[in-house]
OpenMM code with the backbone's topology and positions (N, CA, C; nanometers):
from openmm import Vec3, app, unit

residues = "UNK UNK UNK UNK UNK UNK UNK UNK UNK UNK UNK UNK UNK UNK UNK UNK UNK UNK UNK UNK UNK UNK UNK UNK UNK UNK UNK UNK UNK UNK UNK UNK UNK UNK UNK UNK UNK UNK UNK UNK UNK UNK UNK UNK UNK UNK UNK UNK UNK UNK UNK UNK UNK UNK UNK UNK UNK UNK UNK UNK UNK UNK UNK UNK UNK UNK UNK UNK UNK UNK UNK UNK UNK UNK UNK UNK UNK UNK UNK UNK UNK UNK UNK UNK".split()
positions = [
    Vec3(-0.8078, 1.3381, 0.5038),
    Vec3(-0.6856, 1.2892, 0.5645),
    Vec3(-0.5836, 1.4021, 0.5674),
    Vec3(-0.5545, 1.4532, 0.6486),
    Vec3(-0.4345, 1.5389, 0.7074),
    Vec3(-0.2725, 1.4581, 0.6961),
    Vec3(-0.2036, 1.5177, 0.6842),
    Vec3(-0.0372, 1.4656, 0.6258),
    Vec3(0.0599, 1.5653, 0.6493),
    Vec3(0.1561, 1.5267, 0.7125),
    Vec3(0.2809, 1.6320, 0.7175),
    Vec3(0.3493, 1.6030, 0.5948),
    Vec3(0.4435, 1.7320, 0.5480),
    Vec3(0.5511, 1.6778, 0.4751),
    Vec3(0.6291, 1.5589, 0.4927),
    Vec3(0.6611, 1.5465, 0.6230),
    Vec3(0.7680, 1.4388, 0.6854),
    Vec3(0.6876, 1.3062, 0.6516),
    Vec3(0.5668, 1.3277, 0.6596),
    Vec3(0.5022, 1.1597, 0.6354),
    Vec3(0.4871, 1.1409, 0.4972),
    Vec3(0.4844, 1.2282, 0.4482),
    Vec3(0.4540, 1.2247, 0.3100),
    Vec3(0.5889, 1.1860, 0.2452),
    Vec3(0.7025, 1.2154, 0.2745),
    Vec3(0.8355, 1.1945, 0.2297),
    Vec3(0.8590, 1.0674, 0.2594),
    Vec3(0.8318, 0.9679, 0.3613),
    Vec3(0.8238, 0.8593, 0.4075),
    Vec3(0.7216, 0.7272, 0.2710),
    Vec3(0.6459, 0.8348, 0.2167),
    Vec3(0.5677, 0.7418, 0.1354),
    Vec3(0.6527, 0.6772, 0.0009),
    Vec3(0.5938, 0.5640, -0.0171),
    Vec3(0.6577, 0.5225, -0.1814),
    Vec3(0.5621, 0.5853, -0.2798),
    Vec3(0.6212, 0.6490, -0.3680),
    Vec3(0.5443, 0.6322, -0.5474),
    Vec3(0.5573, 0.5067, -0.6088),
    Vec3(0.4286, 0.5372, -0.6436),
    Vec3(0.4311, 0.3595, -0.7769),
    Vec3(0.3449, 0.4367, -0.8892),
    Vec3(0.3829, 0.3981, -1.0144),
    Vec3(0.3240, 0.4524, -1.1520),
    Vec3(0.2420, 0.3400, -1.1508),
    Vec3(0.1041, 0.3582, -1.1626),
    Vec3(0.0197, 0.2694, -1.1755),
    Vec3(0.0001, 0.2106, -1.3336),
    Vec3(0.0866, 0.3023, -1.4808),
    Vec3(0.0713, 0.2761, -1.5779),
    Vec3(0.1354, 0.1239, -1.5943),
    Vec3(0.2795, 0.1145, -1.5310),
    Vec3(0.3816, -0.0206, -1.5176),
    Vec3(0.4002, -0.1131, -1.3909),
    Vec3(0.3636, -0.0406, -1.2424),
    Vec3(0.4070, -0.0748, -1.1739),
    Vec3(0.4806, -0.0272, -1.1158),
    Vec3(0.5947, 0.0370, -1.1815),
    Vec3(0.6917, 0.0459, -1.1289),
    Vec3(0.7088, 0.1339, -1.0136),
    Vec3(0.8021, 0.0865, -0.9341),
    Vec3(0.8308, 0.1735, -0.7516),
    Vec3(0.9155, 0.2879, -0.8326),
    Vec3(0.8781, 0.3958, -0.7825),
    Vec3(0.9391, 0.5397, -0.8546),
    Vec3(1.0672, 0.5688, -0.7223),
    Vec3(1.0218, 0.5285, -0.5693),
    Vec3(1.1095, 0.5868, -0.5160),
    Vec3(1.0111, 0.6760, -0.3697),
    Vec3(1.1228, 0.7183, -0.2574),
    Vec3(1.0321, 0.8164, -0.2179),
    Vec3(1.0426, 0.9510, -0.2072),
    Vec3(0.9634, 1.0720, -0.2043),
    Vec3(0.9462, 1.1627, -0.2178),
    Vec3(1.0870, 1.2268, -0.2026),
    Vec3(1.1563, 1.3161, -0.2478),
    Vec3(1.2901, 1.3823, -0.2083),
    Vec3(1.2244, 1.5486, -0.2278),
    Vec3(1.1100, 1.5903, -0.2895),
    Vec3(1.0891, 1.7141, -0.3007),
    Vec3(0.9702, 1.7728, -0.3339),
    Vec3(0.8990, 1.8944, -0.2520),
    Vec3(0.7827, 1.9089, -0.3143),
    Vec3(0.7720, 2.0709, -0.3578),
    Vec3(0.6429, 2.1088, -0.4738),
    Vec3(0.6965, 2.2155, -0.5161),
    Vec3(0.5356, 2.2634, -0.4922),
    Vec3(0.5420, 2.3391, -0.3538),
    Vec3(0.4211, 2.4353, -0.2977),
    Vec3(0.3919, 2.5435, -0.2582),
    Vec3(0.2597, 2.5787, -0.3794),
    Vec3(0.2686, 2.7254, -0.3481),
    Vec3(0.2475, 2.8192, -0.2210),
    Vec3(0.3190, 2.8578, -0.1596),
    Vec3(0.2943, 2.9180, -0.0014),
    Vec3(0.1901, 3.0153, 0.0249),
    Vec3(0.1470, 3.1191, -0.0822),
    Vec3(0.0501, 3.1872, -0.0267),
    Vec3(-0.1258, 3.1488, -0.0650),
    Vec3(-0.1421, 3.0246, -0.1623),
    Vec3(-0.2527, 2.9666, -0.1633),
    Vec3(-0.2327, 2.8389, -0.1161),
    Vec3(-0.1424, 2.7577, -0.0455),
    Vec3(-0.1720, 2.6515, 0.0127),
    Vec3(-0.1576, 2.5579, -0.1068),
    Vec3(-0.1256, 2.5111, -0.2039),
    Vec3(-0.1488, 2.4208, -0.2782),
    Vec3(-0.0633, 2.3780, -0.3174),
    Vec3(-0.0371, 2.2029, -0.3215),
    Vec3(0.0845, 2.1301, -0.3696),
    Vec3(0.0483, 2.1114, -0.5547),
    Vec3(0.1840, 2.1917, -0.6145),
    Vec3(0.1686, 2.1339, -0.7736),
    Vec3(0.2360, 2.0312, -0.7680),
    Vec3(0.3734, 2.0110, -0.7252),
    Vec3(0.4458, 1.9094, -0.7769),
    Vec3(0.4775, 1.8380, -0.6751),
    Vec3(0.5344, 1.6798, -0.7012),
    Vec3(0.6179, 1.6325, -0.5964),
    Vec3(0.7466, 1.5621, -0.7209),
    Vec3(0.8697, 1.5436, -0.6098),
    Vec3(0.9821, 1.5375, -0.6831),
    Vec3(1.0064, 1.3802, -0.6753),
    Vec3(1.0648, 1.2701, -0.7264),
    Vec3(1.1474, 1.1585, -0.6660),
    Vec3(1.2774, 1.1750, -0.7645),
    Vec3(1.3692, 1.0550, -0.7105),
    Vec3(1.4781, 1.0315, -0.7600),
    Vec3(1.4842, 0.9926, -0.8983),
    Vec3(1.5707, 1.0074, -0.9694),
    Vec3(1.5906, 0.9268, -1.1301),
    Vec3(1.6199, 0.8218, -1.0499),
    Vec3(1.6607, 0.7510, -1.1811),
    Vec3(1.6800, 0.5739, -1.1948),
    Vec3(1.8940, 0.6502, -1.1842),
    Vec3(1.9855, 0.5719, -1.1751),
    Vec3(2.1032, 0.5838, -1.1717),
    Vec3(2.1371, 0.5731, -1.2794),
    Vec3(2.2488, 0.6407, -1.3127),
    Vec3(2.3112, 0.6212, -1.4459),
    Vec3(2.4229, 0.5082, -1.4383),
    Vec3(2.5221, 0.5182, -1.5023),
    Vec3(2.6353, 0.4232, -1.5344),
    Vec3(2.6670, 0.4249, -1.4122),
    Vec3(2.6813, 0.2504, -1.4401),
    Vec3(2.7227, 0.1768, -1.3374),
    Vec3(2.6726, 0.1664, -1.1667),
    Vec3(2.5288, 0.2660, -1.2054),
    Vec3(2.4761, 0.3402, -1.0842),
    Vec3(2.5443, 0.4111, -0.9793),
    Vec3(2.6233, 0.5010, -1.0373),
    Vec3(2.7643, 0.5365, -0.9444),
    Vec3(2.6565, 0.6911, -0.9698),
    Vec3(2.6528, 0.7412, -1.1226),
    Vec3(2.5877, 0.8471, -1.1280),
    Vec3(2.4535, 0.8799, -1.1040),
    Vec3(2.3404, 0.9510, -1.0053),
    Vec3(2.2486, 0.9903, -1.0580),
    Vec3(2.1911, 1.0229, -1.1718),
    Vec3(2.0274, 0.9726, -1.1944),
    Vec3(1.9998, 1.0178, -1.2793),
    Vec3(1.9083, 1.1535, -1.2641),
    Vec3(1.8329, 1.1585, -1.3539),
    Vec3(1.7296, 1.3126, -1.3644),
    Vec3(1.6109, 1.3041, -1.2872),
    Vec3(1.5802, 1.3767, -1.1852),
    Vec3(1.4996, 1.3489, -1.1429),
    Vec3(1.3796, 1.3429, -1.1780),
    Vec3(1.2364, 1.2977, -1.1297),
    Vec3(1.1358, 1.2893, -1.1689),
    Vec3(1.0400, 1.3699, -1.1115),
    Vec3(0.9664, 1.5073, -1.1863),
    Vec3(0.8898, 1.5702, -1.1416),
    Vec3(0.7324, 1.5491, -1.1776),
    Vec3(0.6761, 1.5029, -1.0178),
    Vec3(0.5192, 1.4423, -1.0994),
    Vec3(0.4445, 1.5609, -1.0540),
    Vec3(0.3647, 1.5705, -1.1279),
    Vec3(0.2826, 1.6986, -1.1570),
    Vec3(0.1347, 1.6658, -1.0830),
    Vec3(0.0807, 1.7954, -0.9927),
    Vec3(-0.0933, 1.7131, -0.9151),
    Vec3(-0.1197, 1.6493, -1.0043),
    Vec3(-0.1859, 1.6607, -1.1391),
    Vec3(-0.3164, 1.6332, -1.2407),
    Vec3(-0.2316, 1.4621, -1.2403),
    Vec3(-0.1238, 1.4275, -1.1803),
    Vec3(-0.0787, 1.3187, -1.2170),
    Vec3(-0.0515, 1.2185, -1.0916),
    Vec3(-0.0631, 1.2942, -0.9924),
    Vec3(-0.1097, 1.2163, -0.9013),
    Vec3(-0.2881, 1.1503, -0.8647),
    Vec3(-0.2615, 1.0116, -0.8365),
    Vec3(-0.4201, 0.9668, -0.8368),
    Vec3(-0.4849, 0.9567, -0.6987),
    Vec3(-0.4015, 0.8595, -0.6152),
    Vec3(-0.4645, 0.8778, -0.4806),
    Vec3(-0.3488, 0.8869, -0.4120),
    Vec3(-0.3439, 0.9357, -0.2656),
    Vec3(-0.2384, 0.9460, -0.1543),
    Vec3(-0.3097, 0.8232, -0.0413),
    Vec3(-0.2436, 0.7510, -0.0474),
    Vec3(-0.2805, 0.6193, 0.0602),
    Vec3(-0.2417, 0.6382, 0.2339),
    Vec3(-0.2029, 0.5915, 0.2933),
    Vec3(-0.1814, 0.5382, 0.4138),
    Vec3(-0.0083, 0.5128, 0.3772),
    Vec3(0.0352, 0.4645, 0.3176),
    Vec3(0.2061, 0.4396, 0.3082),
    Vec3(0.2527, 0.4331, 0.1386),
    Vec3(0.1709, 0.4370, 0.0635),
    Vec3(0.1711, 0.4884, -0.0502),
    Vec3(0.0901, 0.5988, -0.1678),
    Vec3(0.1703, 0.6391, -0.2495),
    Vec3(0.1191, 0.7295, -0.3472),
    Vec3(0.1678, 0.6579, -0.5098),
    Vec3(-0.0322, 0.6829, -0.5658),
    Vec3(-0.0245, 0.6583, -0.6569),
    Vec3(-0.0055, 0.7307, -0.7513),
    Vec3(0.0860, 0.7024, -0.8978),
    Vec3(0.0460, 0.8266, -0.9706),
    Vec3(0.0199, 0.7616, -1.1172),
    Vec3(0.0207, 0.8294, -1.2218),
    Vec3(-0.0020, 0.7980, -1.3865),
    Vec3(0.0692, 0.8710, -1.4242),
    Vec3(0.1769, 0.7703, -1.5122),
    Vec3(0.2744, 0.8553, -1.5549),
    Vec3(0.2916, 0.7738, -1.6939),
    Vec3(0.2483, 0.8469, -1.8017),
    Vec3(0.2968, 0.7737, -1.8973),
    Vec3(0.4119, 0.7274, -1.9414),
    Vec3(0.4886, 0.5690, -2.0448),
    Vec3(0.5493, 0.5318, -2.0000),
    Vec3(0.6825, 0.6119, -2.0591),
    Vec3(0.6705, 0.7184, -2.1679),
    Vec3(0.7630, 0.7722, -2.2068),
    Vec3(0.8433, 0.9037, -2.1225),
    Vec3(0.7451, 0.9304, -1.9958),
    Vec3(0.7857, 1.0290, -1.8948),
    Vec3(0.8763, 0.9330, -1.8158),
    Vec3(0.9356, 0.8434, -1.8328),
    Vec3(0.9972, 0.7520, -1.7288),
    Vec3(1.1643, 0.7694, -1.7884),
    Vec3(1.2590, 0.7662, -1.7235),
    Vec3(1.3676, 0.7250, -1.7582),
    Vec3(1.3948, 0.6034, -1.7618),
    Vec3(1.4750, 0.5231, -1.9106),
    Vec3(1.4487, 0.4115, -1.9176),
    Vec3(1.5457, 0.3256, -1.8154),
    Vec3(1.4771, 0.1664, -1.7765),
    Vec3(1.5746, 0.0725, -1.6381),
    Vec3(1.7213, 0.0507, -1.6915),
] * unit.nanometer
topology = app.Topology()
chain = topology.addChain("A")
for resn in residues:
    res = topology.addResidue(resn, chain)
    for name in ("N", "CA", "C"):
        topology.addAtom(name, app.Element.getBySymbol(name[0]), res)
């Protein structure tokens, strides 16, 4: 399966450890002269009062599981999460 960035940014993350919707893609971290995606970025959870951002979330390949059709799965254990 072939994928642009742009479609790929369009996708949701879900941590398959909880469930939980992570968000969609805001950033990816690829190396340009071998072609290979290490990271992808999403949003934190909001801070107070959800006025502030929180930290974002950097998921790492070895932690992504599959890339779907309109979603991406990943495993994220549950202490890599910022808490709801």
């Amino acid at each position: 399966m072939m994928a642009r960035i742009s479609d790929l940014r369009a996708h949701e993350v879900i941590n398959l450890t909880d469930g939980r919707r992570l968000g969609n893609i805001i950033d990816l971290q690829v190396d340009p002269d071998r072609g290979v995606l290490h990271a992808i970025t999403v949003p934190g959870r909001r801070g107070f009062w959800r006025f502030f951002p929180g930290k974002d979330v950097v998921i790492r390949w070895d932690q992504i599981r599959k890339i779907g059709v309109d979603v991406i799965l990943v495993e994220l254990e549950p202490f890599g999460l910022p808490n709801p």
